[in-house]
N, CA, C and O of each residue as an XYZ file, in Angstrom:
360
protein
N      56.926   -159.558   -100.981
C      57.603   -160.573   -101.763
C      58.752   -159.896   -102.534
O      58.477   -158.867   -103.152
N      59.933   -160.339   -102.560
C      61.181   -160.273   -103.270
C      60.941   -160.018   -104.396
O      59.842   -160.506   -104.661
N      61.459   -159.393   -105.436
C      61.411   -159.608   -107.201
C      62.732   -160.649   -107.443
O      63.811   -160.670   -106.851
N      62.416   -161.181   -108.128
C      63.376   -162.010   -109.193
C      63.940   -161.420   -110.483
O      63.622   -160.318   -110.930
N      64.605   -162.069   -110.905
C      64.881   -161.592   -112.687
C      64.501   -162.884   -113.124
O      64.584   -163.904   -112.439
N      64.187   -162.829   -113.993
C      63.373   -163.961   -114.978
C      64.962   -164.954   -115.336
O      65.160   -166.153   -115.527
N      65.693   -163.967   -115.304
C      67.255   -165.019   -115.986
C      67.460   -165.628   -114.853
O      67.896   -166.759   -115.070
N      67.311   -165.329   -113.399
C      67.828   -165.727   -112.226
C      66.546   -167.394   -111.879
O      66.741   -168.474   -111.323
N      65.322   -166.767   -112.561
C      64.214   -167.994   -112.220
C      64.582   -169.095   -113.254
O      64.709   -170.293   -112.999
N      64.752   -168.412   -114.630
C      64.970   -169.341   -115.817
C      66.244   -170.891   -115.319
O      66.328   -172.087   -115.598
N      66.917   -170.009   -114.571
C      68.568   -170.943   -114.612
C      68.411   -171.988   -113.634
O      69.045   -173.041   -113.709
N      67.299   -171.642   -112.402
C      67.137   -173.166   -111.278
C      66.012   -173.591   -112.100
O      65.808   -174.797   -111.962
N      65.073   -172.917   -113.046
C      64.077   -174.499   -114.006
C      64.615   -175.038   -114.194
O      64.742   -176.091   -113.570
N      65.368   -174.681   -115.258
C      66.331   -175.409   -116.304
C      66.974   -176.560   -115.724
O      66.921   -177.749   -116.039
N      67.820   -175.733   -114.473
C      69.055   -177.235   -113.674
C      68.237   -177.647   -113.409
O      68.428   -178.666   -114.073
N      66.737   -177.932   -112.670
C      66.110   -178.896   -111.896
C      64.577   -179.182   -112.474
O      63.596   -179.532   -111.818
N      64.678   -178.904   -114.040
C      63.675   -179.481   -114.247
C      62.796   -179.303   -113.981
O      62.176   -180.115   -113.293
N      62.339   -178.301   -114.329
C      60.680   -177.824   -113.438
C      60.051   -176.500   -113.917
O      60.708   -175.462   -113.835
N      58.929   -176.504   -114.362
C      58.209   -175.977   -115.070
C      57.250   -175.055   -113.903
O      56.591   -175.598   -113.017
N      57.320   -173.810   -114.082
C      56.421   -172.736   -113.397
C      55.333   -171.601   -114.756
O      55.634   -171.165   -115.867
N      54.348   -171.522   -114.103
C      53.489   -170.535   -115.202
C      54.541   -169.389   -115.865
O      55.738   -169.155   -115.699
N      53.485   -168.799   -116.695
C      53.770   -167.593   -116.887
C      53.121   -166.530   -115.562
O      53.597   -165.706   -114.781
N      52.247   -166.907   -115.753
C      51.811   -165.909   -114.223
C      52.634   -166.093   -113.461
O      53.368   -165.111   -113.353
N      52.899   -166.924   -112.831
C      53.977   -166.875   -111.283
C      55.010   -166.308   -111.809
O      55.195   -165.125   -111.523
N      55.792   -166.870   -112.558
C      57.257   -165.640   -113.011
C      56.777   -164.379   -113.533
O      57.608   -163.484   -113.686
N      55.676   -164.187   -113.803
C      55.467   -162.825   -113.783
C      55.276   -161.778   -112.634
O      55.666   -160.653   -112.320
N      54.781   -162.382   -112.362
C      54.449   -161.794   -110.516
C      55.820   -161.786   -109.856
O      56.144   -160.927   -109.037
N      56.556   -162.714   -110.222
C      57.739   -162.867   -108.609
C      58.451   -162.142   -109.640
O      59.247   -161.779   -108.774
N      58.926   -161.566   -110.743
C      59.928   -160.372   -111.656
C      59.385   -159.562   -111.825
O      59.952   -158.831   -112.638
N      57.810   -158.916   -111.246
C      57.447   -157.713   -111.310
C      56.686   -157.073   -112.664
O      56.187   -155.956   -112.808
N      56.762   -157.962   -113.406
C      56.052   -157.971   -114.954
C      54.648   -158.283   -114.917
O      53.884   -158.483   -113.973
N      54.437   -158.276   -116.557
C      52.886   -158.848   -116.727
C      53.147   -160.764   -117.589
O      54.150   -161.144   -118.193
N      52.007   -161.476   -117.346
C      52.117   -162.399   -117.794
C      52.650   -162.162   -119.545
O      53.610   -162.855   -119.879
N      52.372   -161.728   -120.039
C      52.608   -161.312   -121.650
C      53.774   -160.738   -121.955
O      54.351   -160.922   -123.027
N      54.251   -159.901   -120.897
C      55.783   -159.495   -121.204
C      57.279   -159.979   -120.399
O      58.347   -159.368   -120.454
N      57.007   -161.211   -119.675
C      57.547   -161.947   -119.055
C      58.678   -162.474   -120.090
O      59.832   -162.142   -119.818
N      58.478   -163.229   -121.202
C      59.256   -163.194   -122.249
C      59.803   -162.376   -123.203
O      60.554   -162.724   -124.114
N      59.378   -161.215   -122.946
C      59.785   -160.572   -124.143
C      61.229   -160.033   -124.076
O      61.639   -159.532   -123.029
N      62.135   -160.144   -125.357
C      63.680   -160.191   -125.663
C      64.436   -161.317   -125.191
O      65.660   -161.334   -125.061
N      63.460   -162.473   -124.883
C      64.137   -163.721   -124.594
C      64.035   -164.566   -126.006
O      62.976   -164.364   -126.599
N      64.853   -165.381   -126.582
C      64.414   -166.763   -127.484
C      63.624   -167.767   -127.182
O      63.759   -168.346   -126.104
N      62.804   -168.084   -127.962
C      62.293   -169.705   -127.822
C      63.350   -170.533   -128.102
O      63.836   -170.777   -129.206
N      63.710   -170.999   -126.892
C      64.635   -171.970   -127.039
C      63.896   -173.021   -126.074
O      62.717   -173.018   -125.722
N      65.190   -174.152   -125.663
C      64.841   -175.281   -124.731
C      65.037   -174.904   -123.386
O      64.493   -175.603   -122.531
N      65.854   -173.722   -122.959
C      66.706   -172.755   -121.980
C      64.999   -172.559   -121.473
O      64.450   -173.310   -120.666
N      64.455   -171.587   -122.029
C      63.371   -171.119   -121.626
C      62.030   -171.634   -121.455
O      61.170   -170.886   -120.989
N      61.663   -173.194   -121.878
C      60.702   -173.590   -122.098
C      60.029   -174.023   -120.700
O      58.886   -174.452   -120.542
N      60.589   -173.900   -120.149
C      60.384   -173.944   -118.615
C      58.947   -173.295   -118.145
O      58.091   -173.844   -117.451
N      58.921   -172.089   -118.666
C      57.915   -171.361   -118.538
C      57.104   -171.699   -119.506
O      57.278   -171.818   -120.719
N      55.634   -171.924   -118.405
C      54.546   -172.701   -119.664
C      53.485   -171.973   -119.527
O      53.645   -171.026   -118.757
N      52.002   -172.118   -120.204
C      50.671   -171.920   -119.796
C      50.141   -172.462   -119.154
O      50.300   -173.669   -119.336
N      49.127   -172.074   -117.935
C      48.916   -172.992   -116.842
C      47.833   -173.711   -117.250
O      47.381   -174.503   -116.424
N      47.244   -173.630   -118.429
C      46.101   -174.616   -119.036
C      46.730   -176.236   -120.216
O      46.234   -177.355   -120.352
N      47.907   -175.627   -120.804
C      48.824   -176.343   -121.181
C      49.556   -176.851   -120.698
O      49.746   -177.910   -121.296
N      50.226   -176.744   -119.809
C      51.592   -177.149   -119.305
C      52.972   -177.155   -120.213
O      54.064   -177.644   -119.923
N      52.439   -176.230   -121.780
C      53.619   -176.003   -122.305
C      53.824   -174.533   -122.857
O      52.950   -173.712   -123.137
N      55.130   -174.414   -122.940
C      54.986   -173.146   -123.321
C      54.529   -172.534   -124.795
O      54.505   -173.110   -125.883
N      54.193   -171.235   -124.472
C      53.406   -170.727   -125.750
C      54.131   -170.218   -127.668
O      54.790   -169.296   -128.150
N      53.662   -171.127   -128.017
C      54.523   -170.804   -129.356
C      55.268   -171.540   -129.711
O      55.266   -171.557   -130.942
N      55.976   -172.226   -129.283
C      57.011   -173.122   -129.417
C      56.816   -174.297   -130.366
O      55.824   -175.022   -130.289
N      57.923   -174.494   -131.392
C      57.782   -175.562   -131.998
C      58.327   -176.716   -131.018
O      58.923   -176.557   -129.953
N      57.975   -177.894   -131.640
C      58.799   -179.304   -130.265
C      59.801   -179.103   -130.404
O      60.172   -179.025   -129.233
N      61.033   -178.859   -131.258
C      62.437   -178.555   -131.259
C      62.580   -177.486   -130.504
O      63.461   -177.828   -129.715
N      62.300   -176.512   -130.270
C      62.648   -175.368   -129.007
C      62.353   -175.592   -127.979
O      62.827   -174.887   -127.088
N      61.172   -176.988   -127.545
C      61.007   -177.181   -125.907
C      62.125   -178.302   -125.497
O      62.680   -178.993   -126.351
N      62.333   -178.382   -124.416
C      63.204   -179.029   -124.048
C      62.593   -180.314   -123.918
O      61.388   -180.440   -123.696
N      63.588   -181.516   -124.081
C      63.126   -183.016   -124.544
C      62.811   -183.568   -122.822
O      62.499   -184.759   -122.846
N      62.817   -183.208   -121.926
C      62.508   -183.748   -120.357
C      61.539   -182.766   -119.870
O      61.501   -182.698   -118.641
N      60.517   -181.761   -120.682
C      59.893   -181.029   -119.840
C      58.707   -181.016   -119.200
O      58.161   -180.045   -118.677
N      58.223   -182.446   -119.278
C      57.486   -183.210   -118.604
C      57.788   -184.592   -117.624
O      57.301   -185.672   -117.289
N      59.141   -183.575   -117.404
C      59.809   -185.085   -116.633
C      58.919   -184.949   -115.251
O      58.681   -185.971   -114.607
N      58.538   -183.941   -114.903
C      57.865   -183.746   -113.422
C      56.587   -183.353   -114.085
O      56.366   -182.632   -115.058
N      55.464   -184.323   -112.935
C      54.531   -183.644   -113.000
C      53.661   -182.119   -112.473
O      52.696   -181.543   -112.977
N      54.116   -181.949   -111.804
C      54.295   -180.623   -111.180
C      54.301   -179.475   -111.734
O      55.394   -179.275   -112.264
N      53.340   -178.333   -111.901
C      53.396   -177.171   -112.546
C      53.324   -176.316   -111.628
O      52.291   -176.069   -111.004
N      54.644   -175.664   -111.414
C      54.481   -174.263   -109.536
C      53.337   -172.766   -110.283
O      54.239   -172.021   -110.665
N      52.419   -172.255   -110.534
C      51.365   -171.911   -110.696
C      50.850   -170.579   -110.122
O      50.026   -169.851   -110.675
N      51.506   -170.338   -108.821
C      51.884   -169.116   -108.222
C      53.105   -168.388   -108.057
O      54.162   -168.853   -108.486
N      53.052   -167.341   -107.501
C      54.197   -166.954   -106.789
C      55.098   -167.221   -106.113
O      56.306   -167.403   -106.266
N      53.840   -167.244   -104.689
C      54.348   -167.958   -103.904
C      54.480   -169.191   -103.626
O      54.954   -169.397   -102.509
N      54.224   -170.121   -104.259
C      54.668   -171.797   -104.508
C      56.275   -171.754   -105.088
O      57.243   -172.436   -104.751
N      56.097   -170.193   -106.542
C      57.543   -170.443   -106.899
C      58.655   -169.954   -106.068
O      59.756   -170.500   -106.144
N      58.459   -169.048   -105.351
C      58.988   -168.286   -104.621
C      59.653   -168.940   -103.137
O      60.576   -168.485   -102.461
N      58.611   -170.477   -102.857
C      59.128   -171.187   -101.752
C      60.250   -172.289   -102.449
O      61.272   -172.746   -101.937
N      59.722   -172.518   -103.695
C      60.689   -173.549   -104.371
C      62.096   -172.887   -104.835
O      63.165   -173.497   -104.801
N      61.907   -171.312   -105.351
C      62.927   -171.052   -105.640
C      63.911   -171.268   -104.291
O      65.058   -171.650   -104.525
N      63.598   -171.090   -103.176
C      64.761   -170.730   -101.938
C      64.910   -172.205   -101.470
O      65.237   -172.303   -100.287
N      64.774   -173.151   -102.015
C      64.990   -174.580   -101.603
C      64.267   -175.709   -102.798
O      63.357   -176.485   -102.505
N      64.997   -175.579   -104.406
C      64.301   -176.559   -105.022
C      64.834   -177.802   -105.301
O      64.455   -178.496   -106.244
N      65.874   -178.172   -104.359
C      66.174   -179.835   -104.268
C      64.822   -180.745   -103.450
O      64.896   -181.966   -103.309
């Protein structure tokens, strides 16, 4: 499997709305689930990335998640789920 950069996964959530674990972007950028974020902001940019028991991300007040991030029900959960969506997520 390919590595990603977390900025390169962050930027097709964001445009298309769609929420993947922390595990799966950890795995497909070569990290650990826990340091997947680290030197990023809680912002709305990043909220993309959630807990796979939550479906939101960790820490976040509601003003830093983004206001559509339950527009899909859909949480990609692996790797390789994100890894097929990343190369075709229309």
């Amino acid at each position: 499997m390919t590595h990603r950069s977390v900025r390169s996964i962050v930027e097709l959530l964001d445009r298309f709305h769609q929420r993947a674990t922390y595990g799966a972007v950890a795995e497909l950028a070569g990290k650990t689930p826990r340091s997947v974020m680290q030197g990023l902001p809680r912002n709305w940019r990043h909220s993309w990335i959630v807990n796979k028991d939550t479906g939101e991300p960790s820490e976040y007040h509601l003003l830093q998640k983004h206001r559509e991030l339950k527009e899909r029900d859909e949480i990609l959960d692996t790797a390789d789920a994100l890894a097929v969506w990343l190369d075709n997520p229309y």
